[in-house]
C-alpha positions as CSV (number, residue, x, y, z in Angstrom):
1,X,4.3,-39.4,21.1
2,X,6.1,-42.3,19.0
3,X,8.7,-41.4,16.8
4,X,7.3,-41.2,13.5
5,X,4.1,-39.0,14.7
6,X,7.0,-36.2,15.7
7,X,8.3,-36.7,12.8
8,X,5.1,-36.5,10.8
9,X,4.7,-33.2,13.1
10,X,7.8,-31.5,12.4
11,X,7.3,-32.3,8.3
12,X,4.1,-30.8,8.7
13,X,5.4,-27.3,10.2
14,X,8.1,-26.7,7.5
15,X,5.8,-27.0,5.1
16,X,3.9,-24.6,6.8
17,X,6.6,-22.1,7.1
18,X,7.3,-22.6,3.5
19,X,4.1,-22.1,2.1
20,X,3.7,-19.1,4.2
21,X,7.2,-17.7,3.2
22,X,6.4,-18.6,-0.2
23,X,2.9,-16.3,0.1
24,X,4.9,-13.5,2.3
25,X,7.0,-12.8,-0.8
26,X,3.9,-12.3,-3.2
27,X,1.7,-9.2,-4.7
28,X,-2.2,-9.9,-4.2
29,X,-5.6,-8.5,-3.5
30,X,-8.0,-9.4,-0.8
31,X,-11.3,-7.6,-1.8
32,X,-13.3,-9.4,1.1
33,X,-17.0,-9.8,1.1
34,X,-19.3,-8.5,-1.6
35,X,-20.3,-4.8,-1.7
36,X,-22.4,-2.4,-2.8
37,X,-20.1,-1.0,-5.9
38,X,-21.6,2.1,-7.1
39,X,-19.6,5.0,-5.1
40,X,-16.7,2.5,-4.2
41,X,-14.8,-0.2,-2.7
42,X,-12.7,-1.3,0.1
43,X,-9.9,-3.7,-0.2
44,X,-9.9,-6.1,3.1
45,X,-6.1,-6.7,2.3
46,X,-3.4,-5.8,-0.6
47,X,0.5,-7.3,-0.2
48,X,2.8,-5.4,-2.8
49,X,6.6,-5.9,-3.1
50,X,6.9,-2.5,-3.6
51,X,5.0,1.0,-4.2
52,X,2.4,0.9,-5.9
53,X,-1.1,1.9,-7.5
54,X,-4.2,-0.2,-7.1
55,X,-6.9,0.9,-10.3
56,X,-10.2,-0.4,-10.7
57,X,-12.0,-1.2,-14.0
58,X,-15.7,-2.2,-14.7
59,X,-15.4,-5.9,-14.8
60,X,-17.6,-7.9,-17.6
61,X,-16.6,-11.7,-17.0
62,X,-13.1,-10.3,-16.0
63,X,-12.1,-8.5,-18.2
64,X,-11.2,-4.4,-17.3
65,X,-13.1,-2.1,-19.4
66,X,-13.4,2.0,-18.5
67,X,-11.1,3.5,-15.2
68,X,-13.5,4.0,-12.4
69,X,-10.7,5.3,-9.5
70,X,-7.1,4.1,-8.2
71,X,-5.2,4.8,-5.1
72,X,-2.0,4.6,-4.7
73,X,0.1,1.5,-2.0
74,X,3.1,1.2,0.3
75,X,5.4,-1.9,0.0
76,X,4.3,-4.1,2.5
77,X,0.8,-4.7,3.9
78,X,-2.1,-2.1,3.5
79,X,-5.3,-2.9,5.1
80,X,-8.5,-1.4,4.4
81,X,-7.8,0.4,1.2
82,X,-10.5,2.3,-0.2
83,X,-11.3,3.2,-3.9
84,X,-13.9,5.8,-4.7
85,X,-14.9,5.9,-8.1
86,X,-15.2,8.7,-10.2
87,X,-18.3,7.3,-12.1
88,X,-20.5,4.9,-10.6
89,X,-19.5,1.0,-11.2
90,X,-22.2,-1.0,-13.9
91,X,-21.1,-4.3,-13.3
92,X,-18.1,-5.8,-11.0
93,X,-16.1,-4.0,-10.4
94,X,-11.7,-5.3,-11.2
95,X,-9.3,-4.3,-9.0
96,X,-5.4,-4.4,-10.3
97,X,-2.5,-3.8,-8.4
98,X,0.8,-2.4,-10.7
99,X,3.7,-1.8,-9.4
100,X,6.8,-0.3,-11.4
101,X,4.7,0.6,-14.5
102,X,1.4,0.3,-15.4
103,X,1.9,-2.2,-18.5
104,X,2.0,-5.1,-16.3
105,X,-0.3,-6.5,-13.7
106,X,1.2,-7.6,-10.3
107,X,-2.1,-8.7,-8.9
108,X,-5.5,-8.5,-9.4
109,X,-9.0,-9.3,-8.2
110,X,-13.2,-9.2,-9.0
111,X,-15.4,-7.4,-6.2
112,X,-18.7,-8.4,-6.6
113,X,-21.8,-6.1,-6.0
114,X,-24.3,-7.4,-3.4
């Protein structure tokens, strides 16, 4: 390997680490693949900084509209987390994550029926 290819190498592995740091530090949602959104949905993947509640809205071109269910998250990494809804879903369905209070978003994301 010449010199500048293990340099190009080792460049290429701190950003890496960075960007992953960066990421490792941040609230989001993973909703996965789409689903069928009357009764429900499962989260693939949420990241919060801290203890949370994840709620989701009916979605109309992203934008929340009536409560449908929440659940409540652990700082850290929660995999699989499910929502059941109180009322069946009419369109999309948002998921937000809030963490503190519930005035401001820390993360959010669209689940999209089949």
């Amino acid at each position: 390997m010449t010199k500048h290819s293990v340099k190009t190498v080792l460049a290429a592995a701190l950003v890496t680490l960075a960007g992953s740091a960066a990421f490792a530090d941040s609230n989001y949602i993973k909703p996965g693949y789409a689903q069928n959104t009357k009764t429900g949905v499962t989260l693939d993947l949420v990241r919060s900084d801290s203890a949370g509640v994840i709620y989701a809205y009916n979605a109309r071109d992203g934008v929340e509209g009536k409560v449908l269910g929440s659940v409540p998250v652990k700082a850290g990494v929660n995999k699989d987390v499910r929502i059941d809804f109180r009322t069946p879903a009419l369109n999309d369905v948002l998921t937000v994550l809030y963490t503190g209070d519930t005035t401001t978003p820390a993360a959010s994301a669209e689940v999209n029926e089949n």
